[in-house]
C-alpha positions in Angstrom: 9.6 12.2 9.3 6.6 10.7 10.5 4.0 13.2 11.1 0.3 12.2 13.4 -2.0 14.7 11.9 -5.0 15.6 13.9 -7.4 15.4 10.4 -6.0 12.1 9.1 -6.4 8.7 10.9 -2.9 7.8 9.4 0.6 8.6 10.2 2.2 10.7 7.2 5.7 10.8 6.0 6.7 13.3 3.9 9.6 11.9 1.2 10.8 15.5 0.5 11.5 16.0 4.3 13.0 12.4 4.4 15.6 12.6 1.4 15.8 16.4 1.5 14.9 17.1 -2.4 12.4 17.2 -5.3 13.7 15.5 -7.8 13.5 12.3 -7.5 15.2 10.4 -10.3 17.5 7.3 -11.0 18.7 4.1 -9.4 21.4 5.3 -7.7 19.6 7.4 -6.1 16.8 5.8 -5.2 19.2 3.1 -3.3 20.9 5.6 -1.4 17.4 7.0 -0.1 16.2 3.7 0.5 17.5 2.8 4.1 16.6 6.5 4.9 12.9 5.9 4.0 13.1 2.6 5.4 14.3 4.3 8.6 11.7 6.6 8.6 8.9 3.9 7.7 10.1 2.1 11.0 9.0 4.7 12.8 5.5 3.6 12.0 3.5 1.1 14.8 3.7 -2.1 13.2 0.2 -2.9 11.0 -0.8 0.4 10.7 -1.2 1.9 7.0 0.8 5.5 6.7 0.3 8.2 4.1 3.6 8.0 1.8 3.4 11.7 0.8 5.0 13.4 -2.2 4.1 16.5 -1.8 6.7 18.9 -2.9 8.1 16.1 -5.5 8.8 18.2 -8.9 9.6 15.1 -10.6 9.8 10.9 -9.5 11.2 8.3 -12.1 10.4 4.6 -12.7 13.8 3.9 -11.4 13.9 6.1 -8.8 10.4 4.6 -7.1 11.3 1.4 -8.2 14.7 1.2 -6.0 13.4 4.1 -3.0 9.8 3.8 -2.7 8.6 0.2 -4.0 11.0 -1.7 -1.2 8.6 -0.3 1.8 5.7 -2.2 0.4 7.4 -5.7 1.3 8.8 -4.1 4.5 8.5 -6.7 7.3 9.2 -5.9 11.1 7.1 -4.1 11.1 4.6 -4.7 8.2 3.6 -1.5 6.9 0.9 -0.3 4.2 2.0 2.6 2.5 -0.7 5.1 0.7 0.1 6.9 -2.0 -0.5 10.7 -1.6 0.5 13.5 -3.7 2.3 11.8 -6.7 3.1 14.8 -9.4 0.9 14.2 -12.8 4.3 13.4 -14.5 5.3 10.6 -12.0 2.1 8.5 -12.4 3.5 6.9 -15.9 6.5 6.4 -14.1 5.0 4.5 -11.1 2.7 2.4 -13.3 5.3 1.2 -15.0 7.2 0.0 -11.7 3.5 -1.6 -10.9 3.3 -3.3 -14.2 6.6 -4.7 -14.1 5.7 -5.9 -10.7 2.4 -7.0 -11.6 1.1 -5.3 -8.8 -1.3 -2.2 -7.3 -0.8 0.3 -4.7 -3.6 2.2 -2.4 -3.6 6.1 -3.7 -4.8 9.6 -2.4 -5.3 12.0 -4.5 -3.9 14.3 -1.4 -3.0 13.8 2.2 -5.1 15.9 4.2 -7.8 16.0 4.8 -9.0 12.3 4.0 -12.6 11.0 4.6 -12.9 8.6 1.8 -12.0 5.4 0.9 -8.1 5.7 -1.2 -8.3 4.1 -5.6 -6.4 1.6 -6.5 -3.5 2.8 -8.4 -2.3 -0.1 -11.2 -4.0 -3.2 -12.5 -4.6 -6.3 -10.8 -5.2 -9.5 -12.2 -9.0 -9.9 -13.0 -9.3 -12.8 -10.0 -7.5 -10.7 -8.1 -9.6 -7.8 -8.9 -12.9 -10.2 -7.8 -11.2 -10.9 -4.7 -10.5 -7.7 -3.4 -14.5 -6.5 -4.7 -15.5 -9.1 -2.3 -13.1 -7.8 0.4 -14.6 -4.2 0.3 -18.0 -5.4 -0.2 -17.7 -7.6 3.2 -15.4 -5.2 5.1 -12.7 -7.6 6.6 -13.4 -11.6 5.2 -11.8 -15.2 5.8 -11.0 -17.5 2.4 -14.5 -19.5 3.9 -16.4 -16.2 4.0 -15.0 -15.8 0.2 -16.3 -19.3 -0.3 -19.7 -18.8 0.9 -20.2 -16.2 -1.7 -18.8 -18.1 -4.4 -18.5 -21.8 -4.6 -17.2 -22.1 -8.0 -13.8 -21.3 -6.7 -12.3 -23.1 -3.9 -11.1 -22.0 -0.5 -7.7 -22.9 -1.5 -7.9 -20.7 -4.2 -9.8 -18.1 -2.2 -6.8 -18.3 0.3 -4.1 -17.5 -2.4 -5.8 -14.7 -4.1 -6.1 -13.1 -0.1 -2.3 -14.4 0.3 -1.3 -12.5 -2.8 -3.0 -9.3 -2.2 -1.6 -8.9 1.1 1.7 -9.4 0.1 1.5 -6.4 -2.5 0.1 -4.9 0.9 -3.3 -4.3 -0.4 -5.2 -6.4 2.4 -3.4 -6.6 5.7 -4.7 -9.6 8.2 -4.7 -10.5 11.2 -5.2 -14.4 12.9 -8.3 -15.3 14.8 -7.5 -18.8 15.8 -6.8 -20.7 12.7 -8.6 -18.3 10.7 -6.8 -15.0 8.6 -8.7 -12.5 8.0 -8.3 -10.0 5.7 -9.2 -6.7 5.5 -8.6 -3.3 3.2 -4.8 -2.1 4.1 -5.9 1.7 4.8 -8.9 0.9 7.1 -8.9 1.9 10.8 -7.1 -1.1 12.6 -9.6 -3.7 13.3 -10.3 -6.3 15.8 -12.3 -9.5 16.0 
């Protein structure tokens, strides 16, 4: 269920209202609630970051988040960017070790509502990786030539890949202005050129 709150910019769905129970645990179980989340992440205007909330979650394994949750981040048609909210202190080992396997981060809140801050970064990225995406919140939104402006040892190439990657773990979304992609912070306000 996707829920517009009037104190958050971003839609919210609540996984407890979506699969109907707290305990979230186990493959099997995570692929039967898979389509339903996917279903439900649909519902979402396409480019928009949501607030995936688990509030209400008593308890969310590794291989429940890994086969339920961790699909929505390469959902395409639409592209969403799913936020973390409300993960239960016990479950944050358990997604961690989904990220590391994945070699991947996600955007978190430390709760849904209200929000007025920027979300952390939930996992480890790769140290250029890590550089990239400083840049990217320094700047705001930035092109691989912006990149490359503030740091000629590395190429634009390279520049471009490290933006490529982060967006497809859905931690930059990007939009084309011309030839140019630019990429900004996944949870940000929707931007424009």
């Amino acid at each position: 269920m996707i829920v517009d709150g009037d104190s958050s910019p971003m839609p919210l769905l609540s996984v407890v209202q979506v699969v109907g129970r707290t305990i979230l645990a186990g493959r099997l179980a995570g692929q039967g609630d898979c389509p339903l989340l996917v279903a439900a992440a649909r519902q979402v205007p396409g480019g928009s970051p949501f607030v995936l909330d688990l509030a209400g979650v008593e308890v969310i394994s590794a291989s429940y988040f890994s086969a339920a949750l961790w699909p929505l981040w390469s959902l395409n048609e639409p592209e969403v960017y799913p936020v973390l909210a409300n993960i239960p202190a016990d479950g944050v080992d358990d997604i961690l070790l989904v990220l590391k396997d994945q070699n991947a981060a996600v955007w978190r809140e430390r709760s849904a509502l209200p929000r007025g801050h920027a979300p952390e970064l939930l996992g480890t990225l790769d140290p250029p990786l890590k550089t990239t995406l400083q840049f990217v919140l320094e700047k705001g939104e930035a092109t691989a030539a912006d990149l490359f402006e503030s740091d000629r040892t590395i190429g634009v190439t390279a520049w471009s890949n490290r933006l490529a990657a982060l967006y497809q773990i859905r931690i930059l979304r990007r939009r084309k202005d011309g030839r140019r992609l630019i990429y900004a912070p996944s949870w940000k306000e929707q931007y424009h050129g």
